[in-house]
N, C-alpha and C positions, 0 to 999 in steps of 0.2 A: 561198052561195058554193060551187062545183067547182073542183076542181085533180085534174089528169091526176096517176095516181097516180107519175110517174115524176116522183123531185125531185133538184135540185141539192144536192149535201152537200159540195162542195171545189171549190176554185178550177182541178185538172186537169181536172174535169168541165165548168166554168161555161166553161173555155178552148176547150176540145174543141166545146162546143155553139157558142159564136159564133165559132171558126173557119167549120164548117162553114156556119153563117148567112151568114155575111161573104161567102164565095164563092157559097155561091148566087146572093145580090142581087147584088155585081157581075159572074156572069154574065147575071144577066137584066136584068139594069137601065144596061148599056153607056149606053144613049141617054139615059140623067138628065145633063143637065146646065144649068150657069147657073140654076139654081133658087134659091128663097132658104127658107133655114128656120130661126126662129125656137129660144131656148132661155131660158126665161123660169124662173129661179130665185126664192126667196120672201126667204131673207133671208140675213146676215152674222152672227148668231148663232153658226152653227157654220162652222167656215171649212172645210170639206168639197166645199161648192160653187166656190169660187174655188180651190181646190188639187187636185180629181178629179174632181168633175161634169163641169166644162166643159172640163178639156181633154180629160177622156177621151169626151165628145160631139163635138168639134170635131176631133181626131185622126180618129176613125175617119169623119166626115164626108168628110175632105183624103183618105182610102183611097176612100171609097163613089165619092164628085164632089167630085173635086178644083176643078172649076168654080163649083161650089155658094158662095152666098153664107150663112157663119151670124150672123145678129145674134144675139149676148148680152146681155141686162139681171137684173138682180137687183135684187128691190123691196124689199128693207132693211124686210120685218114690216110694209108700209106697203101695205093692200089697195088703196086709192083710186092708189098709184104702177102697182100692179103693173097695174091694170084702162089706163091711159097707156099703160104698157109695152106690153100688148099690142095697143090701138090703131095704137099707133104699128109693130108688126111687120104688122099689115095693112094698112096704109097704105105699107110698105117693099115690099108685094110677097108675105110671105111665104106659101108654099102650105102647109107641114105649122107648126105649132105646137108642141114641147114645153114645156108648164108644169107647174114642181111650185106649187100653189095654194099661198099665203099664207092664204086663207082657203077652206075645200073648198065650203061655201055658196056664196059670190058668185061663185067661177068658173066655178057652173053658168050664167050667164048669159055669161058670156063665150065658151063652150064654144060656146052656141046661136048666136051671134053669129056666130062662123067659120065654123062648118058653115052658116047660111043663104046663104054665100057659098061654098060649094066649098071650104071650109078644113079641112083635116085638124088633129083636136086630140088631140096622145098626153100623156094625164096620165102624170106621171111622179114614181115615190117616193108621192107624196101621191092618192089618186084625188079622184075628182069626184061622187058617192054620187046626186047633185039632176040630173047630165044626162049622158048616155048618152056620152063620148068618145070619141074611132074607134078608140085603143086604149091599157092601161094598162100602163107600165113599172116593174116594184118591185121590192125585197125584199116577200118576206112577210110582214110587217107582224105579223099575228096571232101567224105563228109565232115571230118574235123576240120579241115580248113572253112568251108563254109559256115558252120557251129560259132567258130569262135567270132569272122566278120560278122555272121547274122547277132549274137551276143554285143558284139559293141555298136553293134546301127542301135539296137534296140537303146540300149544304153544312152547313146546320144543322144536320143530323140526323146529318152524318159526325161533327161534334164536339160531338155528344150535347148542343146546345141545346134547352131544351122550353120549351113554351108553356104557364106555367101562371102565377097569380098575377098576370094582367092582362098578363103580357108577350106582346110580337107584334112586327110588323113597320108601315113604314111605306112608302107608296107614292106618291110622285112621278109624275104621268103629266106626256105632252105640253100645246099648247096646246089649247082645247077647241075652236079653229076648223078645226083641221087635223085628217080624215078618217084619218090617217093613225095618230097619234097614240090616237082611240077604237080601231082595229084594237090597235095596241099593248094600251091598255088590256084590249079585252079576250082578249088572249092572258093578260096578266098573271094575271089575274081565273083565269083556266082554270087557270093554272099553281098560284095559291095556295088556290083554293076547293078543300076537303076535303083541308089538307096537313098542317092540325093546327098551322100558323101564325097567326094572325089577322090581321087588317090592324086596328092600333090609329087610322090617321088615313089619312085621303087627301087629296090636292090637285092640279088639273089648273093646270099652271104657262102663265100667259099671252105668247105668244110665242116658249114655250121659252127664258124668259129666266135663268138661272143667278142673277142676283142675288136674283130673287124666289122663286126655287125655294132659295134659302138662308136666303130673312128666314121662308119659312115654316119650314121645315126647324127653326131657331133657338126658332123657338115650341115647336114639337113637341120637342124636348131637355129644353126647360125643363119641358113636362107630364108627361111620362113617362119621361123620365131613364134610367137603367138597366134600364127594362123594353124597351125597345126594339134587339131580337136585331139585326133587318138593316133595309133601306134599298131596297126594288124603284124604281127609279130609272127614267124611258124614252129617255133618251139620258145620252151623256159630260157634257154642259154642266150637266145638271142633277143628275147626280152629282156633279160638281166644286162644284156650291153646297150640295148634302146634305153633303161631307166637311168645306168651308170652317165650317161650322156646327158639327157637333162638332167641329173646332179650337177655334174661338174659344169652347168651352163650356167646352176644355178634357179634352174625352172623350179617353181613350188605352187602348188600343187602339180607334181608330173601329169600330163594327159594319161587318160586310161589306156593301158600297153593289154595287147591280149598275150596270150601264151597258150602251151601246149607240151604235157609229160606231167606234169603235176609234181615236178619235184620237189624239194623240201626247200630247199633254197625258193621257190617261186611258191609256194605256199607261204611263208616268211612275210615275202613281199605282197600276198594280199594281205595278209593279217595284217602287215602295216600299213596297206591303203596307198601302197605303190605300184602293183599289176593290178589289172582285173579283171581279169581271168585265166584259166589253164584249164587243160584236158585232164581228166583222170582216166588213165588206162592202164590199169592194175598188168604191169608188163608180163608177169604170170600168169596171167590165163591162155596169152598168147601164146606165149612157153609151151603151155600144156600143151595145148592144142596142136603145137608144130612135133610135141615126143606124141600122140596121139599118131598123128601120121605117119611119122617116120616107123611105129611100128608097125602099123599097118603094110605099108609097104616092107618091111622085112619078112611080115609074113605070107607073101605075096599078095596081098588084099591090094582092092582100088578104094582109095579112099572118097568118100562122098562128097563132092563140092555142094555150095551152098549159092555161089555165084560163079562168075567166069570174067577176070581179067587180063587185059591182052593175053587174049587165046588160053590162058592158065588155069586151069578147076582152080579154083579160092575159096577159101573161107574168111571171111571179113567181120568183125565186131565193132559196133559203133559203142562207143563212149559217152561221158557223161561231162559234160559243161561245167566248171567249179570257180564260183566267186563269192566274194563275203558271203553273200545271203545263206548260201548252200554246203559252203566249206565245210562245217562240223558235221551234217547229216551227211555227208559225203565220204567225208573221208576218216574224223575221229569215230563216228559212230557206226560205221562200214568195218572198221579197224585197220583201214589201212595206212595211219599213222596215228600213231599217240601225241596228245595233249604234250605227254615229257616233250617228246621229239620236234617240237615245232614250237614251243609256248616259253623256251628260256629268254631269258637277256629282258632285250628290247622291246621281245615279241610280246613280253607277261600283258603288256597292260590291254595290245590286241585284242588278245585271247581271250580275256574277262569281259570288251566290250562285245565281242562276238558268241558270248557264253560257253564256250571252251573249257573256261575253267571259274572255280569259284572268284 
């Protein structure tokens, strides 16, 4: 894996670069239009996709060609729908494809499929490792996972946790079929090997399902109990089933859980002093960036990589690390959530110790 040593570290930066993307393609790409292009989501899991993938793909679609036709599907963790799914967008017409794979295996065959037809296929978030796609849109993947172990070593060691007497940490990864997910893993891996934490148990959660990443979670409480410092988590969903587990075990204070997606639900839970931490990556920019491409290739253009993963031209955004300390200049004062939207209920009294709100 190469990555151009010039990286994204803030969202004025990430704005800045696909301004100037935006206008490039549509001054070169005037003549794209009535084209149709494809946006092939994996699952409902995390509601991410239905609240900022797709509109922020579909948005700046309506900017690129406003002409342009986009079909939406989401294959709800169900390979055999999604493999339909995307039949059925070449069978509609469509000339570029973006898919975030449900499964990164099987949709090297789907990959081969389009391309033996002129089909442009931009993996997206998740790559495609088994067949070569014309180009890949993500967060850093690696680097997140490593972000967020390197975040709780540090953590640990600010308040003088140590690893000794069988105690360590426990690690949550994603599902094992998403490509995406082994990158997380092993950033993790990089962030915790030689930190003088251990990893007392691991488990690759299937589907990225929160309930399962809880019933496992539950076990691991009961084996190791109080020897267990933190929680390396690889998204919010599957942290929210790590903390759901020390509730009901009755643990208080929870070990610090990392997380990843920055959801609202897992922002909640910093503000309550239950995760701490999460990824912020404004899932719109990635969006743009993949209708950026996609028109590009409609108008015969090669789009510029910026890195190269498995064999793939890629463009990769690294993200920004969010716990108490940072959460309001991060994300209320970013705007990428409101005070309203995070600070009712329970959350009020958080929010005021965190200066959120009066």
């Amino acid at each position: 894996m190469t990555r151009d040593p010039w990286k994204f570290t803030g969202l004025a930066a990430l704005a800045v670069s696909l301004i100037a993307s935006t206008s490039g393609v549509m001054a070169q790409n005037a003549k794209v239009s009535n084209a149709t292009v494809a946006f092939l989501m994996p699952d409902q899991a995390s509601t991410r996709y239905e609240e900022h993938d797709y509109p922020g793909f579909k948005a700046e679609m309506e900017k690129l060609c406003p002409t342009c036709k986009v079909l939406y599907q989401n294959a709800d963790a169900n390979v055999a729908r999604q493999q339909q799914q995307f039949n059925s967008a070449i069978s509609q017409g469509a000339k570029v494809i973006v898919m975030d794979p449900v499964d990164s295996t099987a949709a090297a065959s789907l990959v081969k499929q389009a391309q033996s037809q002129g089909i442009k296929v931009i993996a997206y978030d998740r790559p495609v490792p088994d067949a070569k796609a014309d180009f890949y849109v993500s967060f850093d993947n690696e680097a997140i996972g490593k972000a967020i172990a390197d975040s709780l070593v540090q953590h640990l060691k600010s308040t003088n946790a140590t690893a000794a007497n069988g105690t360590g940490v426990l690690e949550i990864n994603g599902s094992p079929t998403d490509a995406a997910a082994g990158l997380i893993k092993k950033g993790i891996h990089a962030g915790l090997d030689g930190s003088g934490y251990p990893i007392l148990s691991e488990f690759d959660t299937p589907e990225w399902a929160p309930p399962k990443a809880q019933q496992w979670a539950s076990g691991q409480v009961t084996r190791f109990g109080k020897n267990i410092l933190g929680v390396v988590t690889a998204n919010d969903g599957t942290a929210g089933g790590a903390i759901a587990a020390f509730k009901a075990a009755g643990v208080n204070p929870v070990p610090p859980v990392t997380g990843n997606d920055a959801t609202i639900a897992a922002l909640q839970l910093i503000i309550a002093g239950d995760q701490y931490n999460t990824i912020s990556k404004p899932s719109e920019i990635v969006a743009a960036a993949a209708a950026n491409v996609a028109v590009q290739f409609l108008a015969g253009e090669t789009p510029k990589p910026e890195a190269t993963l498995f064999n793939t031209p890629s463009k990769l955004f690294v993200p920004a690390v969010i716990t108490a300390q940072n959460l309001k200049a991060e994300i209320i004062d970013k705007k990428i959530n409101t005070a309203e939207q995070l600070c009712s209920g329970r959350y009020a009294e958080g929010c005021k110790k965190l200066g959120m709100t009066n």
